[in-house]
PDB file as gemmi writes it, atoms N, CA and C in Angstrom:
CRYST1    1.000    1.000    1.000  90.00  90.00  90.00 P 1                      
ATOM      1  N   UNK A   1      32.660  18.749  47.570  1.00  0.00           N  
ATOM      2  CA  UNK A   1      31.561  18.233  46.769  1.00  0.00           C  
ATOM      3  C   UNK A   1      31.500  18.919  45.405  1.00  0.00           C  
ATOM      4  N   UNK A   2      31.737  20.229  45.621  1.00  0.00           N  
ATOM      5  CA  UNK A   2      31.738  20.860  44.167  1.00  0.00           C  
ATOM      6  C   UNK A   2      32.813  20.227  43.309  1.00  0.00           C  
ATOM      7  N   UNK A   3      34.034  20.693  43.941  1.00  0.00           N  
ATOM      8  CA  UNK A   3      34.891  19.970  42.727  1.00  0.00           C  
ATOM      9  C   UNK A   3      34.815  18.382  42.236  1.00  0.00           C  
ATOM     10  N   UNK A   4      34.219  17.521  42.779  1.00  0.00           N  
ATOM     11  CA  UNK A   4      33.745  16.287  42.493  1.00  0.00           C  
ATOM     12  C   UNK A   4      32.793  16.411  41.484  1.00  0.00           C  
ATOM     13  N   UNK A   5      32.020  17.352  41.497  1.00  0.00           N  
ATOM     14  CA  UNK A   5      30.578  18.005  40.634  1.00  0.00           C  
ATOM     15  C   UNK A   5      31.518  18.214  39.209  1.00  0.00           C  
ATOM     16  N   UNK A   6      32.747  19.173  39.503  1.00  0.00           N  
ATOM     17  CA  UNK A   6      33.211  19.639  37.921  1.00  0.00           C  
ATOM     18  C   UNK A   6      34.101  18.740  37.636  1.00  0.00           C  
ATOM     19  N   UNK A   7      34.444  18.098  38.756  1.00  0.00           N  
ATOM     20  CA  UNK A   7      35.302  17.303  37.737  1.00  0.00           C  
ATOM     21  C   UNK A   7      35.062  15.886  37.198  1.00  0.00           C  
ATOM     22  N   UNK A   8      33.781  15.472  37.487  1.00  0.00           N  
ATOM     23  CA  UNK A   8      32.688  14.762  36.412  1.00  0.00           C  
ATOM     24  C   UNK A   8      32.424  15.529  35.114  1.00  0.00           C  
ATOM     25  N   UNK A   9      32.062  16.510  35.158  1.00  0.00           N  
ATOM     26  CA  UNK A   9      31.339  17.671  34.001  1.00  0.00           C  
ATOM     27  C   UNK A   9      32.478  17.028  33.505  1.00  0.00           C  
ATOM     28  N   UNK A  10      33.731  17.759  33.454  1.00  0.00           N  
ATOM     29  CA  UNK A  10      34.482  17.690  32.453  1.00  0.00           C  
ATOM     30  C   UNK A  10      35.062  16.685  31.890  1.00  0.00           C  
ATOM     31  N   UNK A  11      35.427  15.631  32.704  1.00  0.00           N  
ATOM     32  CA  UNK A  11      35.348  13.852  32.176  1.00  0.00           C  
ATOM     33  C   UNK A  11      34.140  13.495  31.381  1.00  0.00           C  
ATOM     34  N   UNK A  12      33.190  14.174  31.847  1.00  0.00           N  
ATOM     35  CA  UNK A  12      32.003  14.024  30.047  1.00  0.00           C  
ATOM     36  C   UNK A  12      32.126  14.576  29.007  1.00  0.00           C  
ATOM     37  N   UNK A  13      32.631  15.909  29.643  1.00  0.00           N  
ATOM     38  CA  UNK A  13      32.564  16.918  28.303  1.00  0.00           C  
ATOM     39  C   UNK A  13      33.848  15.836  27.014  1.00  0.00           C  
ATOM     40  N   UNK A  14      35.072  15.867  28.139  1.00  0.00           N  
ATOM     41  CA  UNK A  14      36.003  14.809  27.450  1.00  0.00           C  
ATOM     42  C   UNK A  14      35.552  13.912  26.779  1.00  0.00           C  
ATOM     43  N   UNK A  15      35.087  12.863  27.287  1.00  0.00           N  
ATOM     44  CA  UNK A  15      34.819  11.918  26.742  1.00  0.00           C  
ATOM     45  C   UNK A  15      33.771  11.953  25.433  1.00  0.00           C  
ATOM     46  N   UNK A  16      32.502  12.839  25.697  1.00  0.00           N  
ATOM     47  CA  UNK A  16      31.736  13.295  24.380  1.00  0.00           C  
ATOM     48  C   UNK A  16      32.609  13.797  23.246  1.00  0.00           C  
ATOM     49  N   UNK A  17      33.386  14.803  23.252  1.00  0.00           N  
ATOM     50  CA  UNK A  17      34.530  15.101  22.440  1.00  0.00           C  
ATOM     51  C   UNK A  17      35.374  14.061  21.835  1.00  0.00           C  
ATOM     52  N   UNK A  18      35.850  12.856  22.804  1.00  0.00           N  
ATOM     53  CA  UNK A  18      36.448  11.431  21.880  1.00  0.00           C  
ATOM     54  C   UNK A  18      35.712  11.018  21.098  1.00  0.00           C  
ATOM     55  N   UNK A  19      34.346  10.533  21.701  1.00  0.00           N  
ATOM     56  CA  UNK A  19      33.377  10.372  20.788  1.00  0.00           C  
ATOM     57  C   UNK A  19      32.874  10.774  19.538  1.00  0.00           C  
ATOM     58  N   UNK A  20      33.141  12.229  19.349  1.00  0.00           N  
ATOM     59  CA  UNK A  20      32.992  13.012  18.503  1.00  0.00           C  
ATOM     60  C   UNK A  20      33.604  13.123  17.045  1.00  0.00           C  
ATOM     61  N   UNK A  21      34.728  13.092  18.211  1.00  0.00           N  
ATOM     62  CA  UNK A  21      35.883  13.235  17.050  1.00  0.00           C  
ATOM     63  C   UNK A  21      36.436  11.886  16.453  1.00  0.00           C  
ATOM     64  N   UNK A  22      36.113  10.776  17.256  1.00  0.00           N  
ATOM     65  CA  UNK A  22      36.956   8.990  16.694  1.00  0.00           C  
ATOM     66  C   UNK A  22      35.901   9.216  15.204  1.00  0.00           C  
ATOM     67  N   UNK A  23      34.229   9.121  15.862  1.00  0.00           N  
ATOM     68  CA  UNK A  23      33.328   9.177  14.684  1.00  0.00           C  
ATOM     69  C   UNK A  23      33.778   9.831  13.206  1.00  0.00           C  
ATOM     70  N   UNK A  24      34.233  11.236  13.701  1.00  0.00           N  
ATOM     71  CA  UNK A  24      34.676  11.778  12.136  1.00  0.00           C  
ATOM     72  C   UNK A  24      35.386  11.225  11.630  1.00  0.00           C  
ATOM     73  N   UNK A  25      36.385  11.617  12.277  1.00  0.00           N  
ATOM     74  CA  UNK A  25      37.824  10.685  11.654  1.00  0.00           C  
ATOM     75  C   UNK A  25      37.760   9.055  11.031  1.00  0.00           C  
ATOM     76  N   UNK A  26      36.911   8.748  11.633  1.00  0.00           N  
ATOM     77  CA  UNK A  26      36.002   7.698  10.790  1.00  0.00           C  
ATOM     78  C   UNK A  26      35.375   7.651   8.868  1.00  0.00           C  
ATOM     79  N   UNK A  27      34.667   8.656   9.501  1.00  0.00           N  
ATOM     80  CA  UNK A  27      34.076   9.179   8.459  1.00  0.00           C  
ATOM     81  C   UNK A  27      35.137   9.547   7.231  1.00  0.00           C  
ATOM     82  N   UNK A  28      35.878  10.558   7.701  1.00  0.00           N  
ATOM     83  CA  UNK A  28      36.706  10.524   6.908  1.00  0.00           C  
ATOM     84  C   UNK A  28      37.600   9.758   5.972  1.00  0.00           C  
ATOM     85  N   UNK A  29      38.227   8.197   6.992  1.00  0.00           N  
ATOM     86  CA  UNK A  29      38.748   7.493   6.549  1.00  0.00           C  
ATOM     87  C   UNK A  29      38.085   6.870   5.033  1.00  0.00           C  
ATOM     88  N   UNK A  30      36.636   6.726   5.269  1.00  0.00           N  
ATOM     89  CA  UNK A  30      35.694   5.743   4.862  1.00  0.00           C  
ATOM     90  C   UNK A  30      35.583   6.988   3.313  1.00  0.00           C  
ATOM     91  N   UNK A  31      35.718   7.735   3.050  1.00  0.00           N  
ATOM     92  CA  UNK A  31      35.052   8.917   2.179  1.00  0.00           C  
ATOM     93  C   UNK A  31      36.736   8.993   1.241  1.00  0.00           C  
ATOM     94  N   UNK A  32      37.970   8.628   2.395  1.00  0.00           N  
ATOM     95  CA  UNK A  32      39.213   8.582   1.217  1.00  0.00           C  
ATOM     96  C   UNK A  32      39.107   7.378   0.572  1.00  0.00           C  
ATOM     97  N   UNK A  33      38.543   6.218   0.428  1.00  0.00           N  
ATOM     98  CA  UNK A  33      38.362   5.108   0.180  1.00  0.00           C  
ATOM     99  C   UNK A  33      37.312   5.137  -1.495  1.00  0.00           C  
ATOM    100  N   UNK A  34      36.628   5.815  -1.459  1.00  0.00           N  
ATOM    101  CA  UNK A  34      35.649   6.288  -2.433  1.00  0.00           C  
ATOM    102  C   UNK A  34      36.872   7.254  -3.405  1.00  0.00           C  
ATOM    103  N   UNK A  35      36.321   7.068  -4.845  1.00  0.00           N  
ATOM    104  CA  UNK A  35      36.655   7.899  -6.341  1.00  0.00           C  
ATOM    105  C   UNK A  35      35.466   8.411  -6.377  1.00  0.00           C  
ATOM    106  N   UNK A  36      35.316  10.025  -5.921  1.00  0.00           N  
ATOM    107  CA  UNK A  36      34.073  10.963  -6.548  1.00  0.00           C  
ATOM    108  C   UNK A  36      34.950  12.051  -7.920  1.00  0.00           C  
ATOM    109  N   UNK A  37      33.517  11.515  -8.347  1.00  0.00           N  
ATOM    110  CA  UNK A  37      33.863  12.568  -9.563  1.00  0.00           C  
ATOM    111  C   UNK A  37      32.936  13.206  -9.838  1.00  0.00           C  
ATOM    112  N   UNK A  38      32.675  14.887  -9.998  1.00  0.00           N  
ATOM    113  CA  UNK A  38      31.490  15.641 -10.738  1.00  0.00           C  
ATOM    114  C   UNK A  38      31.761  15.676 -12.145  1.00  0.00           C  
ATOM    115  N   UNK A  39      30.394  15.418 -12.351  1.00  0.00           N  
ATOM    116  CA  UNK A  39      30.353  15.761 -14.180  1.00  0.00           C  
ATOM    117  C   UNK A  39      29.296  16.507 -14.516  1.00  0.00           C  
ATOM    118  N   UNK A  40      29.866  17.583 -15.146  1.00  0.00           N  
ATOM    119  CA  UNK A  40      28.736  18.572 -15.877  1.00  0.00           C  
ATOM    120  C   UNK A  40      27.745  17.826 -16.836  1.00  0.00           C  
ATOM    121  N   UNK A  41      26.498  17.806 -16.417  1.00  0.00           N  
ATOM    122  CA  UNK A  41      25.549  17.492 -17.598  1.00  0.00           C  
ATOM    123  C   UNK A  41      24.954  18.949 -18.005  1.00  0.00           C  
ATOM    124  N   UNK A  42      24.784  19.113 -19.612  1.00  0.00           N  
ATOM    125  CA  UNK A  42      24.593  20.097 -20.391  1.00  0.00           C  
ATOM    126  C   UNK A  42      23.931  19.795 -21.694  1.00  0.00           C  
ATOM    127  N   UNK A  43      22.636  20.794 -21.935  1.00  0.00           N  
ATOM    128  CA  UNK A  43      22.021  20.037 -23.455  1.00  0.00           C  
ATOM    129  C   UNK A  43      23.551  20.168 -24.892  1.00  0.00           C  
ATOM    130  N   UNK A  44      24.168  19.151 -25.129  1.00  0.00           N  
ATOM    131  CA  UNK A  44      23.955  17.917 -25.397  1.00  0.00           C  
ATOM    132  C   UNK A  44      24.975  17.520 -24.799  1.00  0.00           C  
ATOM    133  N   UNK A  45      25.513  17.317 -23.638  1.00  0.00           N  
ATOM    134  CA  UNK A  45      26.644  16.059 -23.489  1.00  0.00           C  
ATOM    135  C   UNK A  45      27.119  16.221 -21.511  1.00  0.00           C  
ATOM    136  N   UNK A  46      28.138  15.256 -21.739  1.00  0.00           N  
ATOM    137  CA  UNK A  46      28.790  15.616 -20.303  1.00  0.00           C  
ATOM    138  C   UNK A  46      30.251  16.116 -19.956  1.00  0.00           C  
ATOM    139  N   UNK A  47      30.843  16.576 -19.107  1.00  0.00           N  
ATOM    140  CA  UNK A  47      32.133  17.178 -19.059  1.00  0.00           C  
ATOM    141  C   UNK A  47      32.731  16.734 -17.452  1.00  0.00           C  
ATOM    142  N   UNK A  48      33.676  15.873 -17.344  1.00  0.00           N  
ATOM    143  CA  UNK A  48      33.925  14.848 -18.074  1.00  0.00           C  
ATOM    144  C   UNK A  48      33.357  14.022 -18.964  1.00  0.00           C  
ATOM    145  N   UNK A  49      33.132  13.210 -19.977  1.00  0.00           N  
ATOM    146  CA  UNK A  49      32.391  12.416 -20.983  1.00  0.00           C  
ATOM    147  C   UNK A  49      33.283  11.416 -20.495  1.00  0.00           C  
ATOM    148  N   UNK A  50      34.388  10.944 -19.867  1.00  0.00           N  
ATOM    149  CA  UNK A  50      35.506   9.737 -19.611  1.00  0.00           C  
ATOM    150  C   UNK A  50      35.669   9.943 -18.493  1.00  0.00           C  
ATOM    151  N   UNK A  51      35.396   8.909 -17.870  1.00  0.00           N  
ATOM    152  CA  UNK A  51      35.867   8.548 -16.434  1.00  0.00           C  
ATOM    153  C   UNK A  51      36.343   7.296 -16.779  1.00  0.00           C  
ATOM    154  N   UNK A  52      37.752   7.141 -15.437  1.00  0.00           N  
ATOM    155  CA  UNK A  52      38.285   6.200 -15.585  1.00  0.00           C  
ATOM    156  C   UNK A  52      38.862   5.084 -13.849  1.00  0.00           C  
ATOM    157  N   UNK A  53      38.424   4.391 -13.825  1.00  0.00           N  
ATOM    158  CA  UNK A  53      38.237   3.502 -12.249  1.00  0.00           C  
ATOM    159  C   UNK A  53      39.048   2.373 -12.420  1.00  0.00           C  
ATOM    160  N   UNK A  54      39.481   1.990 -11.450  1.00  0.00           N  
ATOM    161  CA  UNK A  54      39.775  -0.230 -10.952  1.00  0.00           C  
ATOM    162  C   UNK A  54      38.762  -0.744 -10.488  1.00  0.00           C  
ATOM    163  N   UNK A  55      38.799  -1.877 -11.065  1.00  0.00           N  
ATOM    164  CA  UNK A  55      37.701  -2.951 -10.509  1.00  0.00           C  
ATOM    165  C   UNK A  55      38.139  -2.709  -8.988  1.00  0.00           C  
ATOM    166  N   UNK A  56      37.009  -2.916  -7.975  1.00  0.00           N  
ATOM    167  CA  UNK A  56      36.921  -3.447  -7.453  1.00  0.00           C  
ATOM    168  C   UNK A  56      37.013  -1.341  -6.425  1.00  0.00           C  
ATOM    169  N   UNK A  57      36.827  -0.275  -6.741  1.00  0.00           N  
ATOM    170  CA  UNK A  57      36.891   0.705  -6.437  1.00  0.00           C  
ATOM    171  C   UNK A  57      35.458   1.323  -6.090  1.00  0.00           C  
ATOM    172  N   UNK A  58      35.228   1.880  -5.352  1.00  0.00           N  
ATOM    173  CA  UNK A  58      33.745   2.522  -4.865  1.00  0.00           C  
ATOM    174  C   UNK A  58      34.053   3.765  -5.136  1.00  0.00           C  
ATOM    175  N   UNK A  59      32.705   3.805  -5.918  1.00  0.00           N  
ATOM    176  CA  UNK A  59      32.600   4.921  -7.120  1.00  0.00           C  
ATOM    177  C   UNK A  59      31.673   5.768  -6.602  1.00  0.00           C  
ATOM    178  N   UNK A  60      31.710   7.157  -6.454  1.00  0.00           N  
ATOM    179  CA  UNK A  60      30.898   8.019  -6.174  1.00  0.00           C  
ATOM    180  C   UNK A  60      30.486   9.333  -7.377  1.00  0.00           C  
ATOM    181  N   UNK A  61      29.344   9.180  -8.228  1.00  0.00           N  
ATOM    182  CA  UNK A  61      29.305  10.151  -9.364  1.00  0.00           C  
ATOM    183  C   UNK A  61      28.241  11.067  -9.131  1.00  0.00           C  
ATOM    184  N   UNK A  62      28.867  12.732  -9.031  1.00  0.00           N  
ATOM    185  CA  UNK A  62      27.992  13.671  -8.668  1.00  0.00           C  
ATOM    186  C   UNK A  62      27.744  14.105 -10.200  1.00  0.00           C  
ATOM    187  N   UNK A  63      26.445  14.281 -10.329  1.00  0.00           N  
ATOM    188  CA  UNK A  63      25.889  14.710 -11.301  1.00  0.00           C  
ATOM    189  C   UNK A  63      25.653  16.138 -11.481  1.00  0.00           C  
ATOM    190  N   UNK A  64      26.611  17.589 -11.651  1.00  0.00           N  
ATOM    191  CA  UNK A  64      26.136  19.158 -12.451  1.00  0.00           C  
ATOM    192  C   UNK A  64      25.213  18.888 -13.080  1.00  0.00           C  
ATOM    193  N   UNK A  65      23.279  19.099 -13.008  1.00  0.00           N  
ATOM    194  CA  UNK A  65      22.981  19.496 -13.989  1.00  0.00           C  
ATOM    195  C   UNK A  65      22.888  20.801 -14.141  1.00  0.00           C  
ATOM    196  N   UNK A  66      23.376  21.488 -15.512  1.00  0.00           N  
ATOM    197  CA  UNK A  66      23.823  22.851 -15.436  1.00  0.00           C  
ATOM    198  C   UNK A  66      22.186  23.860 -15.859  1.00  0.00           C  
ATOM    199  N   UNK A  67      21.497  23.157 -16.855  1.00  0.00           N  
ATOM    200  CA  UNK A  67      20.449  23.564 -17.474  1.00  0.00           C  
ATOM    201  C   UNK A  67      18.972  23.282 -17.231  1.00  0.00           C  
ATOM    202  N   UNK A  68      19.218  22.175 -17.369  1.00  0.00           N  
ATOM    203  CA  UNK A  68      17.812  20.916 -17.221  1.00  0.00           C  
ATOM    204  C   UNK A  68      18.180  19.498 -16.457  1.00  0.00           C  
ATOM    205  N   UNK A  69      17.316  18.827 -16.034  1.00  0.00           N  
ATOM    206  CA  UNK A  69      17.451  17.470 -15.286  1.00  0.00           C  
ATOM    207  C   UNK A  69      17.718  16.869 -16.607  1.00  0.00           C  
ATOM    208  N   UNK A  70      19.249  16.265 -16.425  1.00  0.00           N  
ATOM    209  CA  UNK A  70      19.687  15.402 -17.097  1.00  0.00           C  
ATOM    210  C   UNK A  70      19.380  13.989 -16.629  1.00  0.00           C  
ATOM    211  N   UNK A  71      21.069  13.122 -15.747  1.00  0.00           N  
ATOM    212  CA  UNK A  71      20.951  12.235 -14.791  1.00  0.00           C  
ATOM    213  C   UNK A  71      21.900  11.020 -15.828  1.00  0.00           C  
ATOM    214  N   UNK A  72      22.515   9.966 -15.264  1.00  0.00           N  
ATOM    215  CA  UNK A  72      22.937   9.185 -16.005  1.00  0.00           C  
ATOM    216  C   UNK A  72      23.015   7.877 -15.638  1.00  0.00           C  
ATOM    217  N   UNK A  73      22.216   7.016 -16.866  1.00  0.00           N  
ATOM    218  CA  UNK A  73      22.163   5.545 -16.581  1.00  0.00           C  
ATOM    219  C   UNK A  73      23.239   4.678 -17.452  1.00  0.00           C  
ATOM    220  N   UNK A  74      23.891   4.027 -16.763  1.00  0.00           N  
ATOM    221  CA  UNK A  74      24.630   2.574 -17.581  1.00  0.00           C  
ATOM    222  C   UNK A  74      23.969   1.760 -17.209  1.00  0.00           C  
ATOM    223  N   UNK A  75      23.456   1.481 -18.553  1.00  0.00           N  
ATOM    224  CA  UNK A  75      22.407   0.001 -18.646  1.00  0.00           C  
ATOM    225  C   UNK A  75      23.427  -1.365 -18.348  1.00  0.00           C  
ATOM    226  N   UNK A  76      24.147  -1.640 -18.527  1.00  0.00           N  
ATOM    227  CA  UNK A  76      25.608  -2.792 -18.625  1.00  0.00           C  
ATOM    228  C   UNK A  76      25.511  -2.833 -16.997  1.00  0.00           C  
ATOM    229  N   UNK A  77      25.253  -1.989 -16.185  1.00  0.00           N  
ATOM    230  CA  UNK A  77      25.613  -1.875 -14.676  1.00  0.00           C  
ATOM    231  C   UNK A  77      24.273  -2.152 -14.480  1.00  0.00           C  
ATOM    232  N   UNK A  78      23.388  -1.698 -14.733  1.00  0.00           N  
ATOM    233  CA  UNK A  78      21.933  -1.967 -14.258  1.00  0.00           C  
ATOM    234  C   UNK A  78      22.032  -0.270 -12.881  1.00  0.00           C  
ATOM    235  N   UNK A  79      22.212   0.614 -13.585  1.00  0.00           N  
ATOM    236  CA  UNK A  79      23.130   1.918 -12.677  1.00  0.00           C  
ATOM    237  C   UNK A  79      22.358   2.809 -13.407  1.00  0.00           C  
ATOM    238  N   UNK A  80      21.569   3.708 -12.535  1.00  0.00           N  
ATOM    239  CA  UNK A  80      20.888   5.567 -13.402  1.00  0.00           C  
ATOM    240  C   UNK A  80      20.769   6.317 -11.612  1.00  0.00           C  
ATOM    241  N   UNK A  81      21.015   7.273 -12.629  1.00  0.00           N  
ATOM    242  CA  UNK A  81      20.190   8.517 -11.357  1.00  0.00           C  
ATOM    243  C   UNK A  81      20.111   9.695 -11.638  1.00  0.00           C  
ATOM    244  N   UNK A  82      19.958  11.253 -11.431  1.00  0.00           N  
ATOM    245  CA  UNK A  82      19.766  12.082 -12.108  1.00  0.00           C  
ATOM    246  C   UNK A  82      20.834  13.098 -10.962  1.00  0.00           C  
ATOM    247  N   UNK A  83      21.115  12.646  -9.733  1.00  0.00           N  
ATOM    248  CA  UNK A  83      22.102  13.416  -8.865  1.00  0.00           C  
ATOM    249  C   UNK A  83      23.147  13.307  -8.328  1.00  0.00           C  
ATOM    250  N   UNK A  84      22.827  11.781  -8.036  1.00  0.00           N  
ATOM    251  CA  UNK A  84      24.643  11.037  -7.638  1.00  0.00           C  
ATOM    252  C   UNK A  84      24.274   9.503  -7.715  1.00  0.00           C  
ATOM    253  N   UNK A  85      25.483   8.384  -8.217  1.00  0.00           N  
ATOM    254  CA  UNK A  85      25.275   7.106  -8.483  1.00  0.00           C  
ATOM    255  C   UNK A  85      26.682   6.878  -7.421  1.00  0.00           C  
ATOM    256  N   UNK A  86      26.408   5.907  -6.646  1.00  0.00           N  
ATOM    257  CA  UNK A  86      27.359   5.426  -5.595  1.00  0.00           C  
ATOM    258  C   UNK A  86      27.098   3.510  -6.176  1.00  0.00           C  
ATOM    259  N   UNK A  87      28.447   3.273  -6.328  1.00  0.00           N  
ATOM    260  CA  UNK A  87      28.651   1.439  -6.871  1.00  0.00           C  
ATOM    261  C   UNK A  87      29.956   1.149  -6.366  1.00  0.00           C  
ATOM    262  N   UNK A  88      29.615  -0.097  -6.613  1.00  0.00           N  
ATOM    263  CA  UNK A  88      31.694  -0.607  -6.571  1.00  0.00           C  
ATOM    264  C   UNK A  88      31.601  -1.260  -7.515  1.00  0.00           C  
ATOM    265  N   UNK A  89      32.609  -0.980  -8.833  1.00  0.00           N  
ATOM    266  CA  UNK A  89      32.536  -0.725  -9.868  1.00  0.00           C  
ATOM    267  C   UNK A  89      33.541  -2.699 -10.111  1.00  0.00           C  
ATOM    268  N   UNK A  90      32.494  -3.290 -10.048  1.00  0.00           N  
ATOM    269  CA  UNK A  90      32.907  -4.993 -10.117  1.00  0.00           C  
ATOM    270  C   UNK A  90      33.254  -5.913 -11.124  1.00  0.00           C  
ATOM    271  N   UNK A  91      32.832  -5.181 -12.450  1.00  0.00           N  
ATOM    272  CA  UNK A  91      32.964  -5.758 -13.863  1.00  0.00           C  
ATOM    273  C   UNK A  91      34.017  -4.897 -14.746  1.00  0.00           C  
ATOM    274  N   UNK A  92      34.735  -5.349 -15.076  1.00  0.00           N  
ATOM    275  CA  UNK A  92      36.162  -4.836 -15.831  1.00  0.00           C  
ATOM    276  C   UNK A  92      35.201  -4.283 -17.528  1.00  0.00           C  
ATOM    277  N   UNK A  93      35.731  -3.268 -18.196  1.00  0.00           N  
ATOM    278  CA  UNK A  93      35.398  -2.997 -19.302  1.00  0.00           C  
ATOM    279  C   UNK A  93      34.779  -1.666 -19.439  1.00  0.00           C  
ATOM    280  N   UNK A  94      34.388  -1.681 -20.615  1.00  0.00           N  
ATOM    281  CA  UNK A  94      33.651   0.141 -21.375  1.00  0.00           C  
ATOM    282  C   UNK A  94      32.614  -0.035 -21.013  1.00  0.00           C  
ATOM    283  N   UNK A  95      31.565   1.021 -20.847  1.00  0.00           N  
ATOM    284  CA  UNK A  95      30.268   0.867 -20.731  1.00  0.00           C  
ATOM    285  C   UNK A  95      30.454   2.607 -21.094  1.00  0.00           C  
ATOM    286  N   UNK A  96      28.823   2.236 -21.680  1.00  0.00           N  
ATOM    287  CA  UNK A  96      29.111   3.517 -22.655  1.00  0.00           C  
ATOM    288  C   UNK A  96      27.326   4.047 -21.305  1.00  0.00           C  
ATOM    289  N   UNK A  97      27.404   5.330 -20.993  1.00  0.00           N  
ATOM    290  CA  UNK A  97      26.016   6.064 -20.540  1.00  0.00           C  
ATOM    291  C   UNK A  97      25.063   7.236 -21.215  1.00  0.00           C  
ATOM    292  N   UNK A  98      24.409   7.071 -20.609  1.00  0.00           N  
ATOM    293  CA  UNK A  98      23.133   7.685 -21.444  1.00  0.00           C  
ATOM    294  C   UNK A  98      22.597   9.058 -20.442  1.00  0.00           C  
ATOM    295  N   UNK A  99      22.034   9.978 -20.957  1.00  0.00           N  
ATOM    296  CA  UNK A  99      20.960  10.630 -20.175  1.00  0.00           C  
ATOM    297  C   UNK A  99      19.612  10.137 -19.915  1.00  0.00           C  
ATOM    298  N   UNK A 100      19.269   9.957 -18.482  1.00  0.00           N  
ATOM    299  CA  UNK A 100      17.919   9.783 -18.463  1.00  0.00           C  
ATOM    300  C   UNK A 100      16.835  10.534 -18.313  1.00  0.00           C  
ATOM    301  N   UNK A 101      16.952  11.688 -18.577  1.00  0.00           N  
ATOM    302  CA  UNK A 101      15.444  12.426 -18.896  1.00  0.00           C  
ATOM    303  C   UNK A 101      15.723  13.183 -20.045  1.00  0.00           C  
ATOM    304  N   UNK A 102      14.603  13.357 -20.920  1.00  0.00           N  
ATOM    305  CA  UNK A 102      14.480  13.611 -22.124  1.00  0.00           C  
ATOM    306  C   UNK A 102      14.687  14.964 -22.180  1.00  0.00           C  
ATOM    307  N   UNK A 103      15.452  15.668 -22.801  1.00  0.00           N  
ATOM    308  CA  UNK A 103      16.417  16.943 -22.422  1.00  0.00           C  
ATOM    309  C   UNK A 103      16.115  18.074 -23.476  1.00  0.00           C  
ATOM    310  N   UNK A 104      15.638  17.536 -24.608  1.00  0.00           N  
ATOM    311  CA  UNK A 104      15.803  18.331 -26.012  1.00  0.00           C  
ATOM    312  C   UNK A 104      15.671  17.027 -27.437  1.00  0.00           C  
ATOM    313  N   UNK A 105      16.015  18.075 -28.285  1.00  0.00           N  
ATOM    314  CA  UNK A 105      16.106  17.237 -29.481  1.00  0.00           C  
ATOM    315  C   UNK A 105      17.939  16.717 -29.615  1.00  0.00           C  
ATOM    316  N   UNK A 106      18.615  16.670 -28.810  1.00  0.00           N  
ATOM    317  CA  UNK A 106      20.094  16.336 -28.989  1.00  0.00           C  
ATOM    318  C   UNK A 106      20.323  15.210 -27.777  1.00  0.00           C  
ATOM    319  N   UNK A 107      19.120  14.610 -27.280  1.00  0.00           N  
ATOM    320  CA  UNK A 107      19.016  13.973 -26.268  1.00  0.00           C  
ATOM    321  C   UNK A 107      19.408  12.133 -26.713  1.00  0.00           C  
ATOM    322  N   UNK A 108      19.747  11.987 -27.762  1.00  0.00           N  
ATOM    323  CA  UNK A 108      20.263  10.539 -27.949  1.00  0.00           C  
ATOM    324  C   UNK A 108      21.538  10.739 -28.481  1.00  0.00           C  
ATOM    325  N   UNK A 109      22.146  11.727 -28.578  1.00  0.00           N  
ATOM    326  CA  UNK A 109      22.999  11.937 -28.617  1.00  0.00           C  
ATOM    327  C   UNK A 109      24.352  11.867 -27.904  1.00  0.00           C  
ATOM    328  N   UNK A 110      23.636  12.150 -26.673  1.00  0.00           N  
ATOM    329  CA  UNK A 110      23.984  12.347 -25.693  1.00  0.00           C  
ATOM    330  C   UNK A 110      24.636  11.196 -24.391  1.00  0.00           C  
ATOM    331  N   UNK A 111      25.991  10.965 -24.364  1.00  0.00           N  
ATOM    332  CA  UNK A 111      26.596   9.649 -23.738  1.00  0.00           C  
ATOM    333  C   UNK A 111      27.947  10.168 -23.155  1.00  0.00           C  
ATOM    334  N   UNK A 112      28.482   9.394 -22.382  1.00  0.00           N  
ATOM    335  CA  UNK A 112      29.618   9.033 -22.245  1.00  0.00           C  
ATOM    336  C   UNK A 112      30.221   7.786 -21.952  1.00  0.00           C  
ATOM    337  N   UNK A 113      31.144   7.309 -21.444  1.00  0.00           N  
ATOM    338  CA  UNK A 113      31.972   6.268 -21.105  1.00  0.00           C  
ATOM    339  C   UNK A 113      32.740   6.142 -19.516  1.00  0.00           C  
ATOM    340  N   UNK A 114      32.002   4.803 -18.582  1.00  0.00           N  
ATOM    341  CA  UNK A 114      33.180   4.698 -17.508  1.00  0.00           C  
ATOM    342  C   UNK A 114      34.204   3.767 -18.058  1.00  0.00           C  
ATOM    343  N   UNK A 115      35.474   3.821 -18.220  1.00  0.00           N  
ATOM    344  CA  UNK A 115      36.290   2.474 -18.022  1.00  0.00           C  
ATOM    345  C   UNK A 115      36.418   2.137 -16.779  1.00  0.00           C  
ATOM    346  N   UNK A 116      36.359   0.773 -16.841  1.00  0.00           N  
ATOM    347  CA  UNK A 116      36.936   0.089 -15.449  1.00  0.00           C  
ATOM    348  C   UNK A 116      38.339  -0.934 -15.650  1.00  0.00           C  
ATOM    349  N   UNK A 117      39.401  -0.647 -15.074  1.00  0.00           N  
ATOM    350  CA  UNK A 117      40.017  -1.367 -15.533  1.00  0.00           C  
ATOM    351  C   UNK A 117      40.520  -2.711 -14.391  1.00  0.00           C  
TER     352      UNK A 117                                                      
END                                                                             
């Protein structure tokens, strides 16, 4: 009876562990599929200032703010946020971005560019 006892236990323990692990590996797959990029925001600009994507690519943009709440909107995308912007980047062309919170006096200054090609 006992060993019937453990050797259930461990056909769960097993099986929780497949479970476990198909899920990540999942995860994983799904996360190589995504273009993340960090960009330093800094009073006045960003670092990268150029990012560059394919249509049709899921875009993941982590936002450094190094100083102050920056955040960045492309109006052309109908796209802002101040920590990370996740899209699939569907329209071919420049779009130029902005900071969205008011940072200083160097604050319209202040842009960069995604290409999508």
């Amino acid at each position: 009876m006992k060993k019937i006892i453990i050797g259930i236990i461990i056909v769960a323990i097993l099986i929780a562990s497949f479970i476990l692990i198909s899920k990540s590996f999942t995860g994983n797959v799904i996360n190589e599929n995504v273009k993340e990029f960090t960009i330093k925001a800094f009073q006045f600009g960003y670092s990268p200032d150029i990012i560059t994507v394919n249509k049709g690519d899921k875009v993941r943009i982590k936002i450094d703010n190094t100083d102050v709440l920056h955040g960045i909107r492309i109006p052309d995308l109908g796209i802002r946020g101040n920590e990370v912007l996740e899209f699939t980047a569907d329209k071919t062309g420049e779009f130029d971005w902005y900071c969205t919170n008011m940072c200083g006096e160097g604050h319209m200054q202040m842009k960069g560019k995604l290409i999508v090609k």
